[in-house]
C-alpha positions in Angstrom: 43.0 36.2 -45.9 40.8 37.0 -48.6 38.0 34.6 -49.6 37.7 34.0 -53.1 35.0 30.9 -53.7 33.3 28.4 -51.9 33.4 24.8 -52.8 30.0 24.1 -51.2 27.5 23.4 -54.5 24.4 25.0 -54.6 20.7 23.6 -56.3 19.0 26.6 -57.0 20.1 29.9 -58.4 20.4 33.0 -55.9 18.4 35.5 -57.5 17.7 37.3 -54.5 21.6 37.4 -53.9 21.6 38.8 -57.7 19.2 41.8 -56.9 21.0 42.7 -53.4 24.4 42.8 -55.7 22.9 44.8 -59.0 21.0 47.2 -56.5 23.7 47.9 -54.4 25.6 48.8 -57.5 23.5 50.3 -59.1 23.0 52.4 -55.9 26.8 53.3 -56.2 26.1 55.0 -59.7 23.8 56.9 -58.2 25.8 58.1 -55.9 28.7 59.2 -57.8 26.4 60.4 -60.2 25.4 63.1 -57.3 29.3 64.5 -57.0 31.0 64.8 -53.5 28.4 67.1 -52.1 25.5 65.6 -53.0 27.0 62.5 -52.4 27.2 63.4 -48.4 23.7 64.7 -48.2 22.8 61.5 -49.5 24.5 59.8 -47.1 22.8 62.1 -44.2 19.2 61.7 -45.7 19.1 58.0 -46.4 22.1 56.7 -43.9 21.0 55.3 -40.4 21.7 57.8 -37.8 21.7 56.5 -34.2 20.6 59.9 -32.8 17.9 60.3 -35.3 16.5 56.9 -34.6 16.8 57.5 -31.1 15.2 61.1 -31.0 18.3 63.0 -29.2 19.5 64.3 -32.5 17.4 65.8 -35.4 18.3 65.7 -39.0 18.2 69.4 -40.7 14.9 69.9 -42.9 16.9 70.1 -46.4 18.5 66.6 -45.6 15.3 64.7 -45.4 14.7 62.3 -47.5 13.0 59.2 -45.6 10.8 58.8 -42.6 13.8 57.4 -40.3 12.7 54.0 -39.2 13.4 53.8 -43.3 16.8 54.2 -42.6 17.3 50.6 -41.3 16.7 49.4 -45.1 17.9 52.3 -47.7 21.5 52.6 -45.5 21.8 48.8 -46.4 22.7 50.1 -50.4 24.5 52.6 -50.0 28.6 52.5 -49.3 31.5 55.2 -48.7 33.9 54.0 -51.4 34.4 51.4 -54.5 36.0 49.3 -52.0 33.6 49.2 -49.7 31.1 48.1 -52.2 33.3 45.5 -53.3 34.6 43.9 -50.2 30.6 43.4 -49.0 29.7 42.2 -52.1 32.1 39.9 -52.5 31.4 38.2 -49.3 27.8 38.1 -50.0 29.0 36.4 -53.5 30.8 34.0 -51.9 28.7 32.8 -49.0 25.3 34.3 -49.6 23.8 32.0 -52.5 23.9 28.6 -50.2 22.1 30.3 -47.3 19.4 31.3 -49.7 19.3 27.7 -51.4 18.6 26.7 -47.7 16.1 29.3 -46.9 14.8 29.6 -50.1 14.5 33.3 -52.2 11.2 35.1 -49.9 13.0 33.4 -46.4 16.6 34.9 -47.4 15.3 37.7 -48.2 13.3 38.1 -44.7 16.6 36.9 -43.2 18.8 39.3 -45.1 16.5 42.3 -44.1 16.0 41.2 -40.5 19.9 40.6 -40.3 20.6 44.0 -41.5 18.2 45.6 -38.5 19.6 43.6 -36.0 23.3 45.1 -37.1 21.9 48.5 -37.0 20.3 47.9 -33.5 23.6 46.4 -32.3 25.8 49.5 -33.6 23.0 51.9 -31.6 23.4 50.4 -28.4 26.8 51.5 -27.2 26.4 54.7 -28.8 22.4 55.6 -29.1 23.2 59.5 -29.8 25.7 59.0 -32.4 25.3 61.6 -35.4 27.9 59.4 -37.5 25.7 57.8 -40.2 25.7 54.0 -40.8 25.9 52.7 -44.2 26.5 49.9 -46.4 25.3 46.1 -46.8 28.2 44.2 -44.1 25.5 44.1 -40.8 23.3 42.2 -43.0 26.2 40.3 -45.0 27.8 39.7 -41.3 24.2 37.6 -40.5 25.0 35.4 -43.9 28.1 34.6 -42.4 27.1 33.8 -39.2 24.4 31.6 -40.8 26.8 29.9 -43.0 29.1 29.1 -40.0 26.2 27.3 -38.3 24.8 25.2 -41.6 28.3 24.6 -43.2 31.3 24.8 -41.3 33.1 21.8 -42.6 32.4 23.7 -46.3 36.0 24.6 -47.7 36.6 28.0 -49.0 39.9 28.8 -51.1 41.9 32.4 -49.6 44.1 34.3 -51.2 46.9 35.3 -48.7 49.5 38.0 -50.1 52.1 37.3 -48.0 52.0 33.1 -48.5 54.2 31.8 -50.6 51.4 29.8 -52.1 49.1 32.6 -52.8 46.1 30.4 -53.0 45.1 27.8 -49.9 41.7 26.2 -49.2 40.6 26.2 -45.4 37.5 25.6 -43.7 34.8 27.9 -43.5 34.6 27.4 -39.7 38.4 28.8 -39.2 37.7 32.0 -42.1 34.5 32.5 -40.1 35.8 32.4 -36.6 39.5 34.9 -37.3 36.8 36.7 -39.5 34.4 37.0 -35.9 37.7 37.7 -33.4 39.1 40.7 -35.9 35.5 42.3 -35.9 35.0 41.6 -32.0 38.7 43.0 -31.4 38.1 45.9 -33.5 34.7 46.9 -31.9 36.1 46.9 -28.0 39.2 49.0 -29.6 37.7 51.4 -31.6 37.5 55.1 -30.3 34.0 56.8 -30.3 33.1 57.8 -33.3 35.3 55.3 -35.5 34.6 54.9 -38.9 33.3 51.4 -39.2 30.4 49.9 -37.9 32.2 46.7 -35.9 29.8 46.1 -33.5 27.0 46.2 -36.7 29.2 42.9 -38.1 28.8 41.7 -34.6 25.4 42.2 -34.3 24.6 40.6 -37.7 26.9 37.7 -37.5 25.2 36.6 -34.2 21.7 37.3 -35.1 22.7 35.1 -38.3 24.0 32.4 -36.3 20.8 32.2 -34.2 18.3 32.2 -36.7 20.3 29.4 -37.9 20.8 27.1 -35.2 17.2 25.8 -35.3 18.3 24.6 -39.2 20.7 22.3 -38.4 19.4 19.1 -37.4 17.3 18.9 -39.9 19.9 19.8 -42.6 21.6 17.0 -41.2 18.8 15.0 -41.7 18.1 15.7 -45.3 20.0 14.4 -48.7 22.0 17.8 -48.6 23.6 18.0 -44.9 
């Protein structure tokens, strides 16, 4: 299932959810701008490195670019691929502006930010002297979504499913949210060491999102927009 919009209405706009989408992309450029090479040493320099962070692994002199606890925020721009870019930022699309019209622009920013460290911390704890780099925006996108499945689970969201033979359904967000929560949680416990995605980052963020939540609900319920 792919999620294509929400039908829950927002009141204000999302410009924070604007700049995280135009910096992110505009981060791409950059990227490719760099060619394959330089591309990779970007990566290494500005990527989250578990060993680095950890201090059992040290990142070669030419490569540096950041003090490394600054590695928790620059590897949340950068991605591997176009579709990498454009799977987290279409999530973020989707889900990300009502979370910010309930936290409003400086608290989803905090929450965006603090979501995206608590995925990194949760991808360094199984394997703390990893020298794979960690990049892209879906630990922090993962804490959106676990917000969102706190404050609006009964919100429906239309999918596109290939192999339907309606192609377009609407379901609720609690259902999308949860499959979306067992793939990542199956994936993680499968993976080898090493694997290329950061599953237990989306796990990490999505529960960290959900818990900052929690404390929001009753009194959503309470005002004219529950």
């Amino acid at each position: 299932m792919i999620p294509i919009k929400d039908l829950h209405a927002s009141r204000r706009t999302p410009w924070v959810v604007y700049a995280v989408l135009v910096l992110c992309g505009l981060a791409f450029l950059w990227q490719l701008g760099l060619g394959r090479e330089g591309m990779q040493r970007a990566i290494l320099g500005l990527g989250l490195i578990p060993g680095v962070i950890t201090g059992s692994a040290e990142l070669a002199p030419q490569l540096y670019r950041v003090p490394a606890w600054m590695t928790f925020v620059t590897s949340m721009f950068l991605h591997g691929s176009f579709l990498h870019l454009a799977g987290n930022l279409l999530y973020l699309w989707i889900f990300g502006n009502n979370i910010e019209d309930r936290l409003g622009h400086l608290g989803f920013l905090a929450f965006y930010l603090a979501s995206g460290v608590a995925a990194a911390a949760a991808q360094i704890a199984p394997e703390p002297g990893s020298t794979v780099p960690m990049i892209g925006a879906s630990g922090a996108i993962s804490g959106v979504l676990g917000a969102y499945l706190v404050l609006y689970p009964r919100s429906r969201v239309v999918v596109f499913i290939p192999i339907s033979f309606m192609l377009l359904h609407e379901i609720r967000a609690f259902w999308l949210l949860i499959i979306w929560f067992a793939v990542q949680l199956i994936s993680a416990v499968g993976a080898p060491d090493g694997a290329g995605v950061a599953w237990w980052a989306h796990i990490g963020g999505f529960v960290a999102g959900a818990i900052v939540a929690l404390p929001l609900v009753k009194r959503r319920r309470s005002g004219p927009w529950g």
